[in-house]
PyMOL commands that place a pseudoatom at each C-alpha (Angstrom):
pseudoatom trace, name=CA, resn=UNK, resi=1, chain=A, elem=C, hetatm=0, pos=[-12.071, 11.189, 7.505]
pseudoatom trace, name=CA, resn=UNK, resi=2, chain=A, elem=C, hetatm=0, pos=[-13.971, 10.288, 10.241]
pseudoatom trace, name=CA, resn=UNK, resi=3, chain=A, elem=C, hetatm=0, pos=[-12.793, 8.648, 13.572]
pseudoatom trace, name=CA, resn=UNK, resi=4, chain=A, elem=C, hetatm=0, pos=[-13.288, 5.476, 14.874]
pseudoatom trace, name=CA, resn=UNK, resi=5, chain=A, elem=C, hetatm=0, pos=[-14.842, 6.363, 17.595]
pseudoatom trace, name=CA, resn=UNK, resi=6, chain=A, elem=C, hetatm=0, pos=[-17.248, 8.564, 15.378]
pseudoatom trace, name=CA, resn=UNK, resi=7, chain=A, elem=C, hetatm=0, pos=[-17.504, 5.075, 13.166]
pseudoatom trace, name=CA, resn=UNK, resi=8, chain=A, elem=C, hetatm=0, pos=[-18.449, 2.640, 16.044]
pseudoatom trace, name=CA, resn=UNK, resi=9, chain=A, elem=C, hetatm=0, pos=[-20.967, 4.665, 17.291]
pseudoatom trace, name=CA, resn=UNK, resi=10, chain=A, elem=C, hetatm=0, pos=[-23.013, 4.676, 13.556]
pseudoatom trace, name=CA, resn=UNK, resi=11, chain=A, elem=C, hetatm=0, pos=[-22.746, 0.742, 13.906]
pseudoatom trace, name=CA, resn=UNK, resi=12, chain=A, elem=C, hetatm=0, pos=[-19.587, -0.023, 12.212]
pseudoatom trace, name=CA, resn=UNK, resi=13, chain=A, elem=C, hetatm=0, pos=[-17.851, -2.903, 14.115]
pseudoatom trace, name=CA, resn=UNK, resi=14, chain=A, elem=C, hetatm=0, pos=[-14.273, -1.922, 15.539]
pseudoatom trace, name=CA, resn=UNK, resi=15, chain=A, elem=C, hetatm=0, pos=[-12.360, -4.528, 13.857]
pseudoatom trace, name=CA, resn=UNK, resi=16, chain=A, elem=C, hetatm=0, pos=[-13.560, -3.670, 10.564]
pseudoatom trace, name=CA, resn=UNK, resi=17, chain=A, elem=C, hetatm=0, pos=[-12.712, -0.206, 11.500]
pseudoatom trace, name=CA, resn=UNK, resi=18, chain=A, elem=C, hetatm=0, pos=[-9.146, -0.632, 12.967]
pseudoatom trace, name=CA, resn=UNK, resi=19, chain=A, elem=C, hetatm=0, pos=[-8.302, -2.787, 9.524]
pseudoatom trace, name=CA, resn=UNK, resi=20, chain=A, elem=C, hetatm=0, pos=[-9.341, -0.236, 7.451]
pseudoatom trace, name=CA, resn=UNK, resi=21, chain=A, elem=C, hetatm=0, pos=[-7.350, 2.500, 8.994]
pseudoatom trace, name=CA, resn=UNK, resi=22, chain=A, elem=C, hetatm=0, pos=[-4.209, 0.341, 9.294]
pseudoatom trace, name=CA, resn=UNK, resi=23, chain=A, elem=C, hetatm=0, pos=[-4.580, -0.353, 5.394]
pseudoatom trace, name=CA, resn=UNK, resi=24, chain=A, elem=C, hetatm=0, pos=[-5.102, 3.571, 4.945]
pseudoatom trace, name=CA, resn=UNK, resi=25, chain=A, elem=C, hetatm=0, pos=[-1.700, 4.125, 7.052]
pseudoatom trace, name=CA, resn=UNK, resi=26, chain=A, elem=C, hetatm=0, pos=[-0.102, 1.529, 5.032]
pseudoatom trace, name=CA, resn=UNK, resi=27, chain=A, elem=C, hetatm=0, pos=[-0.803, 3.095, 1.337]
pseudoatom trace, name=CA, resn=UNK, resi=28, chain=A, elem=C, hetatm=0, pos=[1.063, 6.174, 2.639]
pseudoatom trace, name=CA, resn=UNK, resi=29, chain=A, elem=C, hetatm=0, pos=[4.670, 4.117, 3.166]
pseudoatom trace, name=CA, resn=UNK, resi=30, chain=A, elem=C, hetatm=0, pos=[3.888, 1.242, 0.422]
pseudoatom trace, name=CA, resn=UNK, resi=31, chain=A, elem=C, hetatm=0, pos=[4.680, 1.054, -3.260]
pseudoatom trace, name=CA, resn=UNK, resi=32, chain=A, elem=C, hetatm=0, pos=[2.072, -0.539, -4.737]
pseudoatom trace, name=CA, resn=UNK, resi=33, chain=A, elem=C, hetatm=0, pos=[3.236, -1.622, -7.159]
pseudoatom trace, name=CA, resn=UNK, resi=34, chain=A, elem=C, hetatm=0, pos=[5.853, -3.802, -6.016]
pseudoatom trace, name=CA, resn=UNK, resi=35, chain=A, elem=C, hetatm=0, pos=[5.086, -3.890, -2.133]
pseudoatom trace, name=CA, resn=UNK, resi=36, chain=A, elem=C, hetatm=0, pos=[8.355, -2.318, -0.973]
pseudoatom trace, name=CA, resn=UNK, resi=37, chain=A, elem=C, hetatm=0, pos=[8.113, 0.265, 1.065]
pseudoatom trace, name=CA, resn=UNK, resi=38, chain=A, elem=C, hetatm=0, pos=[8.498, 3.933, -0.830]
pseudoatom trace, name=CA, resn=UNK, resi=39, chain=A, elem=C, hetatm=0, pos=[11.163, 6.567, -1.051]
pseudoatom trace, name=CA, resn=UNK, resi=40, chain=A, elem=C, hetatm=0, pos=[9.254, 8.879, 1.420]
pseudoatom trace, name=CA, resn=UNK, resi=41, chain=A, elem=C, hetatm=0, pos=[9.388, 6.163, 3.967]
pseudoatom trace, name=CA, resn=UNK, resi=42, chain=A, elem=C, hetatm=0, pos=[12.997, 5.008, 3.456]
pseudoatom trace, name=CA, resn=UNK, resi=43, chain=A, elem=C, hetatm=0, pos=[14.036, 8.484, 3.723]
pseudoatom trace, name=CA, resn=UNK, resi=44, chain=A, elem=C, hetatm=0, pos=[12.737, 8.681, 7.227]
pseudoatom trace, name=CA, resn=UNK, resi=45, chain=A, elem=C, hetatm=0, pos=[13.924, 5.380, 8.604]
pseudoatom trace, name=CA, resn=UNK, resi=46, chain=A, elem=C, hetatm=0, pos=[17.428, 5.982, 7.295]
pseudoatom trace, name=CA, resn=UNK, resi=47, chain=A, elem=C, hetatm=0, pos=[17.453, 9.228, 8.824]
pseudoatom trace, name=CA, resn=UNK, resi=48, chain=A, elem=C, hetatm=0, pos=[16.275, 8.114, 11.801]
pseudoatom trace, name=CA, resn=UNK, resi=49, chain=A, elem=C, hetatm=0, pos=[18.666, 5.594, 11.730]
pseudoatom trace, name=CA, resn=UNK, resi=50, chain=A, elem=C, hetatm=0, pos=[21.542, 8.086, 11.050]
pseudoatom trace, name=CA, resn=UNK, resi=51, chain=A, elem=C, hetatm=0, pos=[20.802, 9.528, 14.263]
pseudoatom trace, name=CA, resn=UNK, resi=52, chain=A, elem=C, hetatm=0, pos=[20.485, 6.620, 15.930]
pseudoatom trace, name=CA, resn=UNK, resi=53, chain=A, elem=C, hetatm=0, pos=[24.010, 4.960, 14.699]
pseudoatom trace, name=CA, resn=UNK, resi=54, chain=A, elem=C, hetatm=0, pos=[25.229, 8.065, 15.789]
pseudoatom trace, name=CA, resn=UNK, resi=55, chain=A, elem=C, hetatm=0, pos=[24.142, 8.184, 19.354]
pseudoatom trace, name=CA, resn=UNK, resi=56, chain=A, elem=C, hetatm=0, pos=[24.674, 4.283, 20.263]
pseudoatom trace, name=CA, resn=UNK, resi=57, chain=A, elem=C, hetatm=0, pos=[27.575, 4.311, 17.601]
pseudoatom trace, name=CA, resn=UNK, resi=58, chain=A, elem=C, hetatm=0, pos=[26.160, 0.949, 16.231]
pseudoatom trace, name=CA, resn=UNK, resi=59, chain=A, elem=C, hetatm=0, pos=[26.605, 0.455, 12.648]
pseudoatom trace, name=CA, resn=UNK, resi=60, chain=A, elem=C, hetatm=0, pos=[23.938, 0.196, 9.337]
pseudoatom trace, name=CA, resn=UNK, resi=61, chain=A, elem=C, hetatm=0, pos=[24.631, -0.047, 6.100]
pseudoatom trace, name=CA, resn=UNK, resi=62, chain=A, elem=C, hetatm=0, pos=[22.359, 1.269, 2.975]
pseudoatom trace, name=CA, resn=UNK, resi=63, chain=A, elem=C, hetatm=0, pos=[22.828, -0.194, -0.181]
pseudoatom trace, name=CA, resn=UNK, resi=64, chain=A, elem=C, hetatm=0, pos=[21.391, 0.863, -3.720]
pseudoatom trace, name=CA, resn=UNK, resi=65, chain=A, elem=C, hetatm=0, pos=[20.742, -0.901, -6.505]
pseudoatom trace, name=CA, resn=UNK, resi=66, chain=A, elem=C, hetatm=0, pos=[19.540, 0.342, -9.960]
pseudoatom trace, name=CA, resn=UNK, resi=67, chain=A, elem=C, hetatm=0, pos=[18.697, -1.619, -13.006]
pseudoatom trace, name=CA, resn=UNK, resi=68, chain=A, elem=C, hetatm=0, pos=[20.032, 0.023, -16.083]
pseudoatom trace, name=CA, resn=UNK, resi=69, chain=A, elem=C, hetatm=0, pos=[19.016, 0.227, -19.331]
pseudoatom trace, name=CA, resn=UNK, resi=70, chain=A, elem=C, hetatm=0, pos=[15.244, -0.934, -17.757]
pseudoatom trace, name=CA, resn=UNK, resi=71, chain=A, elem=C, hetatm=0, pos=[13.749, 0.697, -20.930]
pseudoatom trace, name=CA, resn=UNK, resi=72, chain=A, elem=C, hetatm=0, pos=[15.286, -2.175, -23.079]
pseudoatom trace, name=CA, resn=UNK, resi=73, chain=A, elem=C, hetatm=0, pos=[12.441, -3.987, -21.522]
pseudoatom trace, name=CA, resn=UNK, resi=74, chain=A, elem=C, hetatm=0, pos=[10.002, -1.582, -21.271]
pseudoatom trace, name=CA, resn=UNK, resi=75, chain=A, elem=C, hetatm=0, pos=[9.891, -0.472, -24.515]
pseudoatom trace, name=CA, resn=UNK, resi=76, chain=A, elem=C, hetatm=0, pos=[10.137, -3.771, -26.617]
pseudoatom trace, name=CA, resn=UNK, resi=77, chain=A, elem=C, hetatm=0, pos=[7.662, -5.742, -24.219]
pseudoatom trace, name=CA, resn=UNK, resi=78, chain=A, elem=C, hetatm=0, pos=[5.848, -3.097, -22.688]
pseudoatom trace, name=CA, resn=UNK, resi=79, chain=A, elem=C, hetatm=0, pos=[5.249, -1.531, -18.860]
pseudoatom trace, name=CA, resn=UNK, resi=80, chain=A, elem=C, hetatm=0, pos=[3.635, -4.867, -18.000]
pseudoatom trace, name=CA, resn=UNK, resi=81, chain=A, elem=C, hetatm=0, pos=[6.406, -6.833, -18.516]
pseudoatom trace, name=CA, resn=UNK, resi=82, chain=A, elem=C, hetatm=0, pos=[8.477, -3.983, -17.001]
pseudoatom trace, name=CA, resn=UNK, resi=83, chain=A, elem=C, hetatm=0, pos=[6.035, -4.434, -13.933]
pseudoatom trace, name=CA, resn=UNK, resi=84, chain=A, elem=C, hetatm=0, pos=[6.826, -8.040, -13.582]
pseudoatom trace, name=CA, resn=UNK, resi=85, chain=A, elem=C, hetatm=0, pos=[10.504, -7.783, -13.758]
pseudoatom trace, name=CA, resn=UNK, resi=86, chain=A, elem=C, hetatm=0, pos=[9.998, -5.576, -10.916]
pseudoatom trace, name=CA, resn=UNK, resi=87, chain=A, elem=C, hetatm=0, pos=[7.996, -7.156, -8.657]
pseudoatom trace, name=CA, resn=UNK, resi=88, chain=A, elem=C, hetatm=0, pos=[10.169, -10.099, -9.349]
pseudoatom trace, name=CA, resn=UNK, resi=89, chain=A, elem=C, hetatm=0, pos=[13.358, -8.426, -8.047]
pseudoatom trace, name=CA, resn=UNK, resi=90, chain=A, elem=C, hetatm=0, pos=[12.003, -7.182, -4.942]
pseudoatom trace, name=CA, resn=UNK, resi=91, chain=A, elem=C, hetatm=0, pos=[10.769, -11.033, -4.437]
pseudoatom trace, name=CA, resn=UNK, resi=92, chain=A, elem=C, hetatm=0, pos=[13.393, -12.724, -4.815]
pseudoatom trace, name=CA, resn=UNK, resi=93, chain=A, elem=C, hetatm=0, pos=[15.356, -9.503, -2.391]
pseudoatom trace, name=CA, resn=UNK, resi=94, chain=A, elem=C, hetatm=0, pos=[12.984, -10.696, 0.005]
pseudoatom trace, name=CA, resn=UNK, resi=95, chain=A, elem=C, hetatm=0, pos=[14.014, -14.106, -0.045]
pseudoatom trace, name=CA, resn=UNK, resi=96, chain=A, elem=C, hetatm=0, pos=[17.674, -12.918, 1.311]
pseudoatom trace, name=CA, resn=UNK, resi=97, chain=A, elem=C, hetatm=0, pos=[16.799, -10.389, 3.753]
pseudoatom trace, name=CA, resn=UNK, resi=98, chain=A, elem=C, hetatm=0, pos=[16.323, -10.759, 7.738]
pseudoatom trace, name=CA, resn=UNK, resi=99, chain=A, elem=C, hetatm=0, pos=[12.718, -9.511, 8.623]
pseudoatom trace, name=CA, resn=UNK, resi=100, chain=A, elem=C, hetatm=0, pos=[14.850, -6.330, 10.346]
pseudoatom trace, name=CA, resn=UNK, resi=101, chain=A, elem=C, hetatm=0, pos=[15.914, -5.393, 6.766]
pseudoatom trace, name=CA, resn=UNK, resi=102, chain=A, elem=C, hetatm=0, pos=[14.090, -2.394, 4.463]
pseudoatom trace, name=CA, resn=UNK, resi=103, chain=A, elem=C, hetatm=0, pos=[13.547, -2.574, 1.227]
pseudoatom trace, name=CA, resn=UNK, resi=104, chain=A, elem=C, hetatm=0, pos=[12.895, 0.205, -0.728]
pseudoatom trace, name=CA, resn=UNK, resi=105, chain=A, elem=C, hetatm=0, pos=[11.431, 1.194, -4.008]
pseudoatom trace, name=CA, resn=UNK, resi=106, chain=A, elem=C, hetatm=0, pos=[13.059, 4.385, -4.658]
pseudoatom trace, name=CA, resn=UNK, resi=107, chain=A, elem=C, hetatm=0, pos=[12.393, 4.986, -8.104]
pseudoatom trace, name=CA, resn=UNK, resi=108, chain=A, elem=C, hetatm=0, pos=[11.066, 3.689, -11.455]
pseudoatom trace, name=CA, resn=UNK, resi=109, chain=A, elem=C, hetatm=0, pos=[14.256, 1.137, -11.307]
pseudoatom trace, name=CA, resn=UNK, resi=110, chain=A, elem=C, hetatm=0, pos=[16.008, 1.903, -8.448]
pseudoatom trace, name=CA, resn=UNK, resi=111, chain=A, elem=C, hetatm=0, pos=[15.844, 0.211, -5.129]
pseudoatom trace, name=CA, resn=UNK, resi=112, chain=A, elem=C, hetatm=0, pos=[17.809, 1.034, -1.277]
pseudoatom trace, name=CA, resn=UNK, resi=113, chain=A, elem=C, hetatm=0, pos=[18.207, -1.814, 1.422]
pseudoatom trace, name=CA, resn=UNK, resi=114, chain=A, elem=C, hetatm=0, pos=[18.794, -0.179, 4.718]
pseudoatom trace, name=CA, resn=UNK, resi=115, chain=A, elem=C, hetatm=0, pos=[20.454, -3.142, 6.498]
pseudoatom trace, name=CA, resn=UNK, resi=116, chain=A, elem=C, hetatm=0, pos=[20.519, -2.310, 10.295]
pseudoatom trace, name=CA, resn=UNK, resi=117, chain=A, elem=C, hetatm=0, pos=[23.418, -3.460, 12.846]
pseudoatom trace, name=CA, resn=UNK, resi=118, chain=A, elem=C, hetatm=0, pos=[25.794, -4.274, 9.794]
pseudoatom trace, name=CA, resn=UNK, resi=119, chain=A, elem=C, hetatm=0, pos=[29.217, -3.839, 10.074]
pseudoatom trace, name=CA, resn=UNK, resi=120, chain=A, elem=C, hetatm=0, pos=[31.579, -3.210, 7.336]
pseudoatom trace, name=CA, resn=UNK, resi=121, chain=A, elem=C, hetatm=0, pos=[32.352, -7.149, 6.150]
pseudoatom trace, name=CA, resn=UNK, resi=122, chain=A, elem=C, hetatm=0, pos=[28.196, -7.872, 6.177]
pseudoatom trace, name=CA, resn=UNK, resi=123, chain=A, elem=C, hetatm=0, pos=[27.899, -4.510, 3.869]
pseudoatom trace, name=CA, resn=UNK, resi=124, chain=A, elem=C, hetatm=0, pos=[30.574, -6.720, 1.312]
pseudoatom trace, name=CA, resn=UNK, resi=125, chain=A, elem=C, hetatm=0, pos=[28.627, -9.427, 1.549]
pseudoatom trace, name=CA, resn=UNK, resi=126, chain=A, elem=C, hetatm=0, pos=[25.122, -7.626, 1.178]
pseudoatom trace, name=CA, resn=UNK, resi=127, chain=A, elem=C, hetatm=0, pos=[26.596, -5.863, -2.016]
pseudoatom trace, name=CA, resn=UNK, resi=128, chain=A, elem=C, hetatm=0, pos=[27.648, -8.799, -3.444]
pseudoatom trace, name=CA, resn=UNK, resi=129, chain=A, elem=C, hetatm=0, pos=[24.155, -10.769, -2.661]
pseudoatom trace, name=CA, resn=UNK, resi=130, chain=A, elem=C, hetatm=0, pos=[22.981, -7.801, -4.454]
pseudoatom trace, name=CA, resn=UNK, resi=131, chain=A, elem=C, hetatm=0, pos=[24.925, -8.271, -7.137]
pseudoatom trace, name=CA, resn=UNK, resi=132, chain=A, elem=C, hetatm=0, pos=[24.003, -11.766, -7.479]
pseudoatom trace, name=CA, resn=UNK, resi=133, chain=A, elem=C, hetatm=0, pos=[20.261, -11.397, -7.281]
pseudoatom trace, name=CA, resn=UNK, resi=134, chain=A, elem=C, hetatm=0, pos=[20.670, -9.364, -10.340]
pseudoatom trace, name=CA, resn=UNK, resi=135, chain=A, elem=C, hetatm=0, pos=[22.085, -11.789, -12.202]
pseudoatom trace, name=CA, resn=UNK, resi=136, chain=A, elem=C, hetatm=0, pos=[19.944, -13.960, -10.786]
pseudoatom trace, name=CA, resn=UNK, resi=137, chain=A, elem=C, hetatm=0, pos=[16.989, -11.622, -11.964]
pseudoatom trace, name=CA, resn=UNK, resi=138, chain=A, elem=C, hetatm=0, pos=[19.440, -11.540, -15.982]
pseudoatom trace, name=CA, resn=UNK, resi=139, chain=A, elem=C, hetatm=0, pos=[19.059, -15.621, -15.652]
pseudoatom trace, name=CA, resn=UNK, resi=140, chain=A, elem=C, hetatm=0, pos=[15.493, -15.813, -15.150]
pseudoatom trace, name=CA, resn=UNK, resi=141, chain=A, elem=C, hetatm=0, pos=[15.270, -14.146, -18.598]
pseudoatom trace, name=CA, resn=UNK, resi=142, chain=A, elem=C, hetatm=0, pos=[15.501, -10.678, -18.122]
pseudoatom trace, name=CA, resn=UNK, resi=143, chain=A, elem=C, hetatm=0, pos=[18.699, -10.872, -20.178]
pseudoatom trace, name=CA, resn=UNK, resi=144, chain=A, elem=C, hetatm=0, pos=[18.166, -7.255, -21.466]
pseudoatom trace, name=CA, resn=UNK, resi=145, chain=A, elem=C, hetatm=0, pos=[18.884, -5.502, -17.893]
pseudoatom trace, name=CA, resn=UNK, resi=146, chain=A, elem=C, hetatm=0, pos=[22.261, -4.309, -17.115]
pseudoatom trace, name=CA, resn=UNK, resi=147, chain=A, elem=C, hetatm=0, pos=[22.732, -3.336, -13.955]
pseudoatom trace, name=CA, resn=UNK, resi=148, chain=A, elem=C, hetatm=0, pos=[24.532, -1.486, -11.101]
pseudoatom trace, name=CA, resn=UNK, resi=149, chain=A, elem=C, hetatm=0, pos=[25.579, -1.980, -7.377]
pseudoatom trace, name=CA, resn=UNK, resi=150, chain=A, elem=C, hetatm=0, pos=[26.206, 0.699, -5.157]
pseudoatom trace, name=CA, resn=UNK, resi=151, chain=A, elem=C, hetatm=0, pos=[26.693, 0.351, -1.818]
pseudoatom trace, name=CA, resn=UNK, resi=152, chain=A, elem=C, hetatm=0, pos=[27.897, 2.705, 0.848]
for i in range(1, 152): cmd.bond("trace and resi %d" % i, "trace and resi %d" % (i + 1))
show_as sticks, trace
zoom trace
């Protein structure tokens, strides 16, 4: 790929240029899917945040989720559907995370939060707002998905 520098100097205007590469940057760390961040990326954030809990002894939590039995939707209404349960999930995870928060797509139905500066009683209550936006995902019609909370 060429540089930027390389770019501006064929005519191509720096802005256009500096969007590009920060879209090309951001494919490497985004699923596209569903717009979380992938399991590549949320590998190396929680270990750098391993290291850093450990130095400033500050505390994080990391939660995982995983829908069960996703193929009960999958299979019966096809990957689109699938898709849209999906992208619906990590929408509506969104919706109850501070900015500071990661979301992760980590798999074909499984999902990490990396919650930073969260102590032990805000991990309980991120597990059960987990929890709850999977029901909350079940309610919206999705009535096929079990699902499991994991948090740690």
């Amino acid at each position: 790929m060429d540089s930027p520098a390389f770019l501006e100097r064929q005519g191509k205007p720096s802005h256009v240029l500096a969007a590009g590469f920060a879209i090309t940057a951001s494919l490497g760390v985004i699923d596209l899917l569903t717009g979380a961040v992938n399991s590549r990326f949320f590998h190396d954030l929680a270990t750098m945040e391993i290291d850093r809990s450990r130095r400033y002894e500050r505390p994080f939590t990391v939660v995982f989720i995983d829908l069960d039995n996703f193929k009960t939707v999958n299979d019966p209404f096809g990957h689109s559907a699938g898709d849209r349960v999906l992208r619906a999930m990590v929408s509506s995870a969104r919706k109850h995370l501070r900015k500071t928060d990661v979301l992760a797509r980590l798999g074909g139905d499984e999902f990490g939060l990396l919650l930073y500066e969260t102590d032990e009683e805000s991990a309980r209550i991120a597990a059960r707002m987990a929890d709850e936006l999977m029901y909350s995902v079940k309610r919206d019609g999705k009535n096929a998905i079990k699902h499991s909370v994991y948090a740690g």
